[in-house]
NUTORFI-309019 format. One record per residue (C-alpha): residue number from 1; x, y, z. Coordinates in steps of 0.1 Angstrom, whole numbers, plus 5000, padded with zeros to 4 digits. Layout:
! NUTORFI-309019
   pos      u      v      w
   NUM      X      Y      Z
...
END
This chain:
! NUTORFI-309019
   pos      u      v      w
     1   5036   4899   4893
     2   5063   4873   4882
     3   5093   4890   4895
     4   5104   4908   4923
     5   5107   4949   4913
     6   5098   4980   4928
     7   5064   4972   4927
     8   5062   4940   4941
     9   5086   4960   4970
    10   5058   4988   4976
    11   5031   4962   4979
    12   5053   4942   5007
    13   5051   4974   5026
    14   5018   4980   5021
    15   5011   4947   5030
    16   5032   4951   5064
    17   5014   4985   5071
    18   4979   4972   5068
    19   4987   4942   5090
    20   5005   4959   5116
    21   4977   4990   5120
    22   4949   4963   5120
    23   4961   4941   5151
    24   4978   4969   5167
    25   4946   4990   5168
    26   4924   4959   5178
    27   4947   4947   5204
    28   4947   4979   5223
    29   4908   4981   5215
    30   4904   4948   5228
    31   4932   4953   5265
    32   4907   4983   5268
    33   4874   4967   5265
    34   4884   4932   5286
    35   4905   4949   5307
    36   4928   4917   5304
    37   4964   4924   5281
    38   4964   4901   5247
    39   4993   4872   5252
    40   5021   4875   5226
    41   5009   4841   5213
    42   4979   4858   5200
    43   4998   4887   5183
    44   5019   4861   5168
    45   4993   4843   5157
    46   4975   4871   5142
    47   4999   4888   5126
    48   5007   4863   5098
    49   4967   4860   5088
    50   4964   4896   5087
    51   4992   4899   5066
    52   4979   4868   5041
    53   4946   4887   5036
    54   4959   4925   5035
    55   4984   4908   5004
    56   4951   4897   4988
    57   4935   4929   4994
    58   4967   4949   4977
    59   4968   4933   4946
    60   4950   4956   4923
    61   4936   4988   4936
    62   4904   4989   4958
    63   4876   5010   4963
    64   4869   5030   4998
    65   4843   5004   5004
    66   4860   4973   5002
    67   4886   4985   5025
    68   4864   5000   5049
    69   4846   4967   5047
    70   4876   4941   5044
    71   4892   4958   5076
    72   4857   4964   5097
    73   4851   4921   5092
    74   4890   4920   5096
    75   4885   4934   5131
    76   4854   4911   5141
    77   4878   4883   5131
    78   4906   4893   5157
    79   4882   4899   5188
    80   4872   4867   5182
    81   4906   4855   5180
    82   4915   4873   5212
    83   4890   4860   5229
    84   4900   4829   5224
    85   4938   4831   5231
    86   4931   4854   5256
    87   4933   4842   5295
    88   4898   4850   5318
    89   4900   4862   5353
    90   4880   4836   5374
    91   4843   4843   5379
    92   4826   4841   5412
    93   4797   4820   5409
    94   4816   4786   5418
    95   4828   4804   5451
    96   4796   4816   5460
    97   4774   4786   5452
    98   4800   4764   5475
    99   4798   4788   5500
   100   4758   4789   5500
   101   4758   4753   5500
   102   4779   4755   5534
   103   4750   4774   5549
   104   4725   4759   5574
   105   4689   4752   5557
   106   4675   4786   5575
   107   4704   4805   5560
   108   4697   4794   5528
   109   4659   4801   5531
   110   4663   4833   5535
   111   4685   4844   5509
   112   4676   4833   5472
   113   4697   4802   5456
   114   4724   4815   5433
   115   4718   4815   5394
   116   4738   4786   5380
   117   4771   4790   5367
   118   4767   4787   5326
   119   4736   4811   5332
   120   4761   4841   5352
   121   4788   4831   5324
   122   4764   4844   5299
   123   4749   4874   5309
   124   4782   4885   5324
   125   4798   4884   5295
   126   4770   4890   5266
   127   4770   4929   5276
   128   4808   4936   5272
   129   4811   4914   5240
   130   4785   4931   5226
   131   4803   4966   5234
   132   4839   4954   5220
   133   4827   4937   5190
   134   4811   4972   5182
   135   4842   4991   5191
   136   4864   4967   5168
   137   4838   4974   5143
   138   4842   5012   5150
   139   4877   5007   5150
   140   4878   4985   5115
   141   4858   5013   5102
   142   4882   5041   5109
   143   4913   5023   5100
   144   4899   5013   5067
   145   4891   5048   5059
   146   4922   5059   5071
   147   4945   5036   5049
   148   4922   5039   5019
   149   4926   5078   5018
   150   4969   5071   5032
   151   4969   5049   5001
   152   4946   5072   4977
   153   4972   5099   4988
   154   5006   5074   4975
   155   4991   5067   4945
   156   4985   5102   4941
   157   5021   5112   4948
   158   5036   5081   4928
   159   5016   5096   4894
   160   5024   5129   4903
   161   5066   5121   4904
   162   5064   5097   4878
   163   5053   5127   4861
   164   5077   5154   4867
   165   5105   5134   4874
   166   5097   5106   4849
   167   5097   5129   4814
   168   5127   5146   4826
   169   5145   5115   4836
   170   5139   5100   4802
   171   5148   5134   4781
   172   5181   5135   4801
   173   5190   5099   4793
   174   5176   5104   4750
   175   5197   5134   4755
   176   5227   5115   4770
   177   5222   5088   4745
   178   5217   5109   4710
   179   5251   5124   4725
   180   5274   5095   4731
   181   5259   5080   4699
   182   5273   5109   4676
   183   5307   5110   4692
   184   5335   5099   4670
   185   5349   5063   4678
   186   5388   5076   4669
   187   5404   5111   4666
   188   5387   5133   4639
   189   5406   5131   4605
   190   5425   5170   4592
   191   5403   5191   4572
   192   5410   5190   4534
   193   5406   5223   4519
   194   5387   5222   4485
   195   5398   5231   4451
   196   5383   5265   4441
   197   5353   5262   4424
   198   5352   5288   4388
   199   5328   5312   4382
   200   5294   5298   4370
   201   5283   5294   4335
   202   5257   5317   4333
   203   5287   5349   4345
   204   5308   5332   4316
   205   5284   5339   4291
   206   5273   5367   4299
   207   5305   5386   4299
   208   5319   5370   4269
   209   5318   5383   4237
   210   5320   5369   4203
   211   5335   5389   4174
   212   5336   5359   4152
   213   5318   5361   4119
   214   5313   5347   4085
   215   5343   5353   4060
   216   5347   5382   4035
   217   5339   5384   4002
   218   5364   5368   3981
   219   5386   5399   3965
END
């Protein structure tokens, strides 16, 4: 679109609505799942990227897939991006391999050394990334079918008014036009009253009648 019209207007909002539902929804997925609240930095920072790719994603109309698609990688993309920005609550292997290190030699014979600390990183948190990046898939899935059938639905209604209220806009304006177009630029000039027209030819000749003849005979 080179300039800025009504539909470069409904796009914007279309634009704002995708953006907004997608890192609303995985925000809240994601302060559910970790348990730990997203920082505004992270909203801030996904909000413009979400809004870059949803104005990609508006420019012509899509099918149900690729917006079912488009938002369920959309959503993979913000958990990571959560994670990232996101602060972590302190783990407790440090603590407890300092404290088993304070232990006397029997102590720590009888109880097993502690796993090291990258390995407890892991497998703490493999089994709850695994669960919230399939519940922002989940999530990506049902928002994209959601705004595909919202927008399905506009389009719908846009054709539908365009329509009814399109003919009869344009018949009222033809009709508007036609009218101010035959309207007199001054006042109207006096009727002139025209001469009475005879009787026709045809009448004429049929009632005359003709009692000329040729001359008598010489006397």
């Amino acid at each position: 679109m080179t300039t800025m019209g009504a539909g470069s207007v409904l796009r914007l909002a279309h634009t704002a609505v995708l953006a907004a539902v997608g890192v609303v929804v995985s925000g809240l997925g994601h302060d559910l799942s970790s348990g730990a609240s997203v920082s505004v930095w992270g909203y801030l920072l996904a909000l413009p990227l979400a809004g870059a790719a949803a104005w990609r994603l508006t420019r012509t109309e899509r099918s149900a897939r690729v917006v079912v698609g488009t938002s369920a990688v959309g959503q993979l993309a913000l958990h990571v991006l959560f994670g990232l920005v996101s602060p972590h609550g302190a783990h407790g292997g440090p603590h407890s391999g300092a404290h088993g290190a304070g232990h006397s030699g029997a102590h720590a014979l009888s109880h097993p050394p502690d796993p090291p600390v990258g390995a407890l990183d892991i497998t703490a948190l493999a089994s709850p990334g695994a669960a919230m990046a399939g519940a922002h898939l989940l999530a990506g899935a049902v928002c994209g079918w959601w705004l595909w059938r919202g927008e399905r639905a506009l389009v719908q209604l846009a054709r539908a008014l365009d329509l009814f209220a399109g003919g009869r806009l344009r018949l009222a304006l033809a009709v508007l036009g036609g009218g101010c177009a035959a309207l007199p630029a001054g006042p109207a000039p006096a009727p002139t009253r025209a001469a009475p027209a005879g009787p026709p030819a045809s009448l004429v000749l049929l009632r005359a009648l003709s009692r000329r003849g040729p001359p008598l005979l010489p006397s």
